[in-house]
N, C-alpha and C positions, 0 to 999 in steps of 0.2 A: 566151714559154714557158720559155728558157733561162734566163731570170731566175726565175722563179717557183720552178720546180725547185732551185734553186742555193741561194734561201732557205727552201723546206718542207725543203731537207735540215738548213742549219742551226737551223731552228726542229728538227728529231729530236735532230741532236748534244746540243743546248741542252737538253733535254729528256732525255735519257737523263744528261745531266753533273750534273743537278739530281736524277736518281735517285740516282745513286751518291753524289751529298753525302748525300742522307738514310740512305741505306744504312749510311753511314761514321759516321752520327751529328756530322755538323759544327754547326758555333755557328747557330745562329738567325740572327742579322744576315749570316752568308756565304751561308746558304740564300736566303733573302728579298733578299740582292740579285741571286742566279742567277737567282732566280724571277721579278724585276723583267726582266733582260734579256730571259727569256724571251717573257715579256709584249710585251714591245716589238716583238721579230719574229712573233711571232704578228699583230700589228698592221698590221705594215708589209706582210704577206699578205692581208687585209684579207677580205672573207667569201667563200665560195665554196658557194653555193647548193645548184650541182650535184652536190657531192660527199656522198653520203648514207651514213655508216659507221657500224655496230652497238662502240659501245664499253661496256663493261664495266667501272665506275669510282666509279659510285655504289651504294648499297643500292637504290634506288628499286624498290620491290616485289618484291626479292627473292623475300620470303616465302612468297609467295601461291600458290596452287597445287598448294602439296608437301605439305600435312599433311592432308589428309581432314578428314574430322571434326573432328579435335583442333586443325584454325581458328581454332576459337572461342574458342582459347585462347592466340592470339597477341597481345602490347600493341601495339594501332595507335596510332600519332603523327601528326602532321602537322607539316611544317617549317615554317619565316615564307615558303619558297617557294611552298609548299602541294605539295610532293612529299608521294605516302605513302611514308609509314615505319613500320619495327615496332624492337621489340625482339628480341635474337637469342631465337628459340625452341630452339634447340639450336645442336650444334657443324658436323653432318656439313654442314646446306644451304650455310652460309659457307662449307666446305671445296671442297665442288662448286665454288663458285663463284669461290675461289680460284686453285683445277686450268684452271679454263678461263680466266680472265684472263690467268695468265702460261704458258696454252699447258704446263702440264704432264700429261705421260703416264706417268710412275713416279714414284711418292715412295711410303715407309711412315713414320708420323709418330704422336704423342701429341702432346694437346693438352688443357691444363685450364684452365676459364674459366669464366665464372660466364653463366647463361643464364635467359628469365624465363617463366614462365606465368601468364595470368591466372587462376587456379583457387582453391579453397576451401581455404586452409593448411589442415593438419591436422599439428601438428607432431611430435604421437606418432606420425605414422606416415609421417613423414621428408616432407610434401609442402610444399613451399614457392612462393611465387611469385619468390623469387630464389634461386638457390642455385649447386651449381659442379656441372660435369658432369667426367669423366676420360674420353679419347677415344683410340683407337687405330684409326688404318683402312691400308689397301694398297691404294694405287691403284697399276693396271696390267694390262695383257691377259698371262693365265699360265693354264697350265695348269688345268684344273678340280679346284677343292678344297683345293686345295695353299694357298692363304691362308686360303679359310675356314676349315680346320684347324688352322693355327696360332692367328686370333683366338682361335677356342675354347679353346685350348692356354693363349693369355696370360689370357682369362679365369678359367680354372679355378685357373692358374698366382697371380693375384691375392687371389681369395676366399679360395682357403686357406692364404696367407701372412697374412691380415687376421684367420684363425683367429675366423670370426664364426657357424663351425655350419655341420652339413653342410647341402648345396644341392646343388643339382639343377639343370640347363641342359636348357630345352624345347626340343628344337630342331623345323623346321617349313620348308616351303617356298613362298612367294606362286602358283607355278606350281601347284602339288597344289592349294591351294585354288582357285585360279582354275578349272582341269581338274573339281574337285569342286563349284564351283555348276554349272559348265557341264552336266555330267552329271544333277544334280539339278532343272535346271529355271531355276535363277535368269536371268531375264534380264541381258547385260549392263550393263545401267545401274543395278543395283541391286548388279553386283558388290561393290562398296567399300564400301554402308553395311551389305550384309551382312556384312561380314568385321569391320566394327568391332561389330557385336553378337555374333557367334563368339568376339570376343579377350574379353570379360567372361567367359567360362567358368570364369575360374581366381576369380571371384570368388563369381557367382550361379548355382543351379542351372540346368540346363537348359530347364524348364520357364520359367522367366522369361524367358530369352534368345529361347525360342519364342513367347512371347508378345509381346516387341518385335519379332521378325523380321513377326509376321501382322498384331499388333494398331495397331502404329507404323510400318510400314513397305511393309503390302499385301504382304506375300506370300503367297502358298495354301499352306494348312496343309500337304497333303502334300509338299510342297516341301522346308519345316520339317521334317517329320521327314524326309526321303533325308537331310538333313542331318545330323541329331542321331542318326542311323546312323554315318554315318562321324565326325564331331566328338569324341564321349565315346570314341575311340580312343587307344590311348597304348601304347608300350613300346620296342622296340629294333630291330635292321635286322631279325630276322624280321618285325615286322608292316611292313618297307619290303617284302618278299618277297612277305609275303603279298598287299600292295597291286598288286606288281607281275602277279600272276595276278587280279586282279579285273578281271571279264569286259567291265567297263562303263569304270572307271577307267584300265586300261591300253590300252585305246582311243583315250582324249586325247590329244593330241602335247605338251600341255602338262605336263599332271599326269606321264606318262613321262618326259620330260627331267627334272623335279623329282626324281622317286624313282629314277631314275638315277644323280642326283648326290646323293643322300643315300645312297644305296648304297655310293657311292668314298666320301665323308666319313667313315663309319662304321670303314671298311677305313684309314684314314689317325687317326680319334681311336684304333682301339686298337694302332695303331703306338705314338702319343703316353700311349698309357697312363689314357687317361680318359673311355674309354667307357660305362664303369661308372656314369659322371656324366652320362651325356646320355639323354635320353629323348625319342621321335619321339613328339610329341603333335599331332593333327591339331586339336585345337582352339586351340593359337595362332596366333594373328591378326596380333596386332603393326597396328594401326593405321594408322601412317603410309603415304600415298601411294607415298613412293618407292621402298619396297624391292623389287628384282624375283625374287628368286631365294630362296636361304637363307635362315631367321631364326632368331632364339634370343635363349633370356630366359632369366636366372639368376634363381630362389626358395631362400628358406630354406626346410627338410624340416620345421621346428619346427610343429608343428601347434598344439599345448599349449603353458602355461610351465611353463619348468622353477622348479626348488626357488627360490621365494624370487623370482623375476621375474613381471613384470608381460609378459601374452601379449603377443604385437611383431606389428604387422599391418603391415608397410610395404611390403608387393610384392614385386615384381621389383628385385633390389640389381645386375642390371647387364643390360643386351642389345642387339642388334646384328642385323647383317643385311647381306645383297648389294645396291646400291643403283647397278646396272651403268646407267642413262639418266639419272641425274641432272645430271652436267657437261655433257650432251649440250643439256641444258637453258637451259645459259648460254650456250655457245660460237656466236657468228652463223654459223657455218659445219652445226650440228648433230655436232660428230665427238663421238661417243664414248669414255669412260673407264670400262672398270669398275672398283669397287672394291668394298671388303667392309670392315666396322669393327665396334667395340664401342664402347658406354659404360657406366660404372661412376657410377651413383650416389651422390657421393660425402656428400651431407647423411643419405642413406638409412644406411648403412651408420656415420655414426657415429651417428645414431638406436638401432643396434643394441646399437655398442658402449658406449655412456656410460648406455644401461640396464640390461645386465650389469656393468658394472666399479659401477652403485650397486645392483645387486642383492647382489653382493659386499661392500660396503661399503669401496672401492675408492674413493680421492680421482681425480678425471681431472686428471691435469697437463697444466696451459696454459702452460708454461714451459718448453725444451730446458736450460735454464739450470741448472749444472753445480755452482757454488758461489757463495753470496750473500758479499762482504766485509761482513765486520761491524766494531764499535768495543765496546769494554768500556766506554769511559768516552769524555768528551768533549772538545770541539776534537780533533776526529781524524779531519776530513773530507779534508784534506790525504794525509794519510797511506793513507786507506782510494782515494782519486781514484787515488794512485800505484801502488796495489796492483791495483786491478782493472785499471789502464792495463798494469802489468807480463804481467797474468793473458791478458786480449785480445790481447796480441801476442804469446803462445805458442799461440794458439788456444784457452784455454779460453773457455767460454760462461760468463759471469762477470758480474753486475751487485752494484746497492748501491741503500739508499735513499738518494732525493732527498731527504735531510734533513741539516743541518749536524750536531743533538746526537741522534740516535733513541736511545731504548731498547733495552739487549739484545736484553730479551723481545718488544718488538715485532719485532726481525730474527726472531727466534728462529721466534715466531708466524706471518712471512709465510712462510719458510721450511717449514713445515711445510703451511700454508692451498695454498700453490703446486708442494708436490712436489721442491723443489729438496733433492737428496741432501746435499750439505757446506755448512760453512760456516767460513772464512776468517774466524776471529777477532783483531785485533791489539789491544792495547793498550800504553801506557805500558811494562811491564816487558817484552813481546813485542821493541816496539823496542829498548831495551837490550841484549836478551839474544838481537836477531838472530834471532828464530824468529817462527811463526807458529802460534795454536793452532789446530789442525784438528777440525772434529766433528761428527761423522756426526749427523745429526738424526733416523735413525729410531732408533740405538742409545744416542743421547746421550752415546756416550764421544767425548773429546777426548784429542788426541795434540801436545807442543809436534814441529814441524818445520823445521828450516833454512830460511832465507829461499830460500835459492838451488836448495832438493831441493823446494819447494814444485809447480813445476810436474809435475814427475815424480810425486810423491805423487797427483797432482790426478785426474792420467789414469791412472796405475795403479786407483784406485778405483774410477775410473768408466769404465775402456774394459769392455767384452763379456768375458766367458770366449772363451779360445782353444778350438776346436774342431779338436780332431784325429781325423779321416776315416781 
């Protein structure tokens, strides 16, 4: 037994010494021979039947489970093992599952990555089956509200830096509704596929939603409407007040803790100054299995198009929610994490914006790129290589064509097709005379400038206006 012990420790050493290579990012052949040794002791332990441990290491069915309805919209795989596999469907369920692999209890983090659905592109109206999400969440046991007030904070903090129209944050609680079929009759096992026909409100009238809740779903009409009593509700902490005296509702121990804590939220957005932007709508839903508490979905207010645009139906451009049992989910032990996040759709929103800036007639630049080197004339690849090489190692964002002899006009042309502001013209007499002609491509004036004052020129043009507060 003394022996055995002696080696399950150095198979951990050996094992943790092969994390920290990878962690360190060491060469490939140093890894793979750690990985070899480790092998070998693992070996020389040889199997132990009796030992049966919950590890957390592969995706193997991650997925399954957490998304309700919206299932049917995960890519299943199968490996050559024949494990199932998906694609990631979003960011948070990975994140969970990250929290409980290395045993963590606080982190607040962003994360942007690209995640897939199987659904019906529509690409005017930003839906993709591949696209990138933007992710903010706090995991950690605090105080009530005090993170979900800030998500809201960063979210509102984002939308209107992105200056894409004003918007509106629905915000919403899983408990109130849960409390509110209870009241209404719903049985529980119908909770969840009602709430995903409740969360279509923002799309289809009422009257259809009611007609999926009875027609598709068996529930009794009058059911249906207790429902669509409270659901076409909407506005501010009065009607959380007014919720809070309702004779039937504040009965629930559910629905009461819910409007409890939307009560302090409220008290905490107009500390943060953006209450003004949030509105308590009982008919969001928000879909997803996991969220237990809070929810909230950012809409644009745009109802119509404005002058010269094309109307924009893309959704919700960002939302989030309280998802306090989901690590709970992974962990073999059951402990809990709670946390709170948003995401920001980030295909949605430039849906938005690449339809205004062409409603505008507004070029979208696909380029950060700052000044293109050009050539007047030819054999002067040499010369334009040494200049952009000079321009890179001052930091400008600086390219050239890949061509020995190009055309002026063709620089001239990409420059303009790509948004790139200067252009870095040399030739023949340039180098003589030690300058560099500079010129602005929306004004078309050119300026000769010292080889050596070039950099400073560069970034004078193009830094920001200073902003004095």
């Amino acid at each position: 037994m003394a022996e055995r012990a002696a080696l399950e420790e150095l198979v951990r050493l050996q094992g943790e010494h092969v994390r920290e290579l990878k962690q360190q990012k060491a060469s490939a052949e140093q890894i793979e021979e750690e990985v070899a040794k480790l092998l070998k002791l693992k070996a020389q332990l040889g199997p132990d039947e009796g030992k049966h441990k919950f590890v957390l290491k592969t995706p193997k069915e991650t997925l399954t489970g957490k998304y309700g309805e919206d299932s049917k919209l995960i890519y299943d795989l199968k490996d050559q093992g024949g494990e199932l596999l998906s694609l990631r469907y979003d960011l948070t369920v990975p994140f969970a599952r990250y929290l409980a692999m290395n045993k963590l209890t606080n982190i607040k983090r962003y994360h942007i990555a690209k995640v897939y659905r199987r659904d019906n592109p529509a690409m005017t109206r930003g839906r993709y089956r591949e696209f990138y999400q933007c992710d903010f969440d706090i995991a950690g046991q605090f105080d009530p509200m005090i993170p979900d007030a800030e998500c809201l904070k960063i979210m509102c903090e984002i939308l209107n830096s992105l200056q894409i129209g004003d918007f509106l944050v629905k915000v919403n609680d899983r408990r109130i509704l849960d409390g509110m079929f209870a009241i209404c009759g719903v049985p529980d096992s119908k909770f969840r596929t009602i709430c995903s026909s409740v969360d279509k409100l923002d799309k289809v009238p009422w009257e259809e939603v009611k007609n999926e809740m009875v027609g598709e779903k068996g529930l009794a009409p009058e059911v249906a409407d207790r429902i669509g009593d409270y659901v076409q509700q909407h506005g501010g902490v009065s009607l959380v007040e007014q919720l809070l005296q309702d004779p039937k509702l504040s009965q629930n121990k559910q629905a009461l803790e819910g409007l409890g804590d939307l009560k302090l939220l409220f008290e905490y957005l107009t500390l943060f100054g953006i209450a003004d932007k949030i509105s308590f709508d009982l008919s969001l839903a928000r879909g997803l299995d996991y969220y237990t508490g809070v929810i909230y979905e950012a809409v644009l207010l745009q109802t119509a198009a404005q002058a010269g645009e094309e109307p924009l139906g893309v959704g919700s451009v960002a939302a989030g929610g309280r998802y306090d049992g989901l690590v709970g989910m992974f962990d073999p032990k059951g402990r809990k994490v709670p946390c709170v996040g948003l995401s920001i759709g980030v295909e949605r929103i430039f849906s938005i914006v690449e339809q205004r800036l062409e409603a505008l007639e507004e070029k979208v630049r696909t380029t950060e790129t700052q000044v293109l080197v050009a050539s007047a004339q030819k054999k002067l690849l040499e010369e334009r290589l040494k200049l952009v090489s000079e321009l890179w190692d001052a930091g400008i964002k600086a390219e050239l064509l890949y061509k020995k002899n190009p055309k002026l006009l063709n620089q001239l042309q990409y420059c303009e097709e790509a948004g790139i502001p200067l252009v870095a013209i040399i030739g023949e007499q340039e180098l003589k005379d030690g300058v560099v002609k500079l010129r602005s491509v929306a004004s078309r004036e050119e300026v000769d400038v010292r080889r050596e004052d070039l950099v400073k020129e560069i970034k004078r043009r193009t830094s920001p206006p200073l902003c004095i507060c």
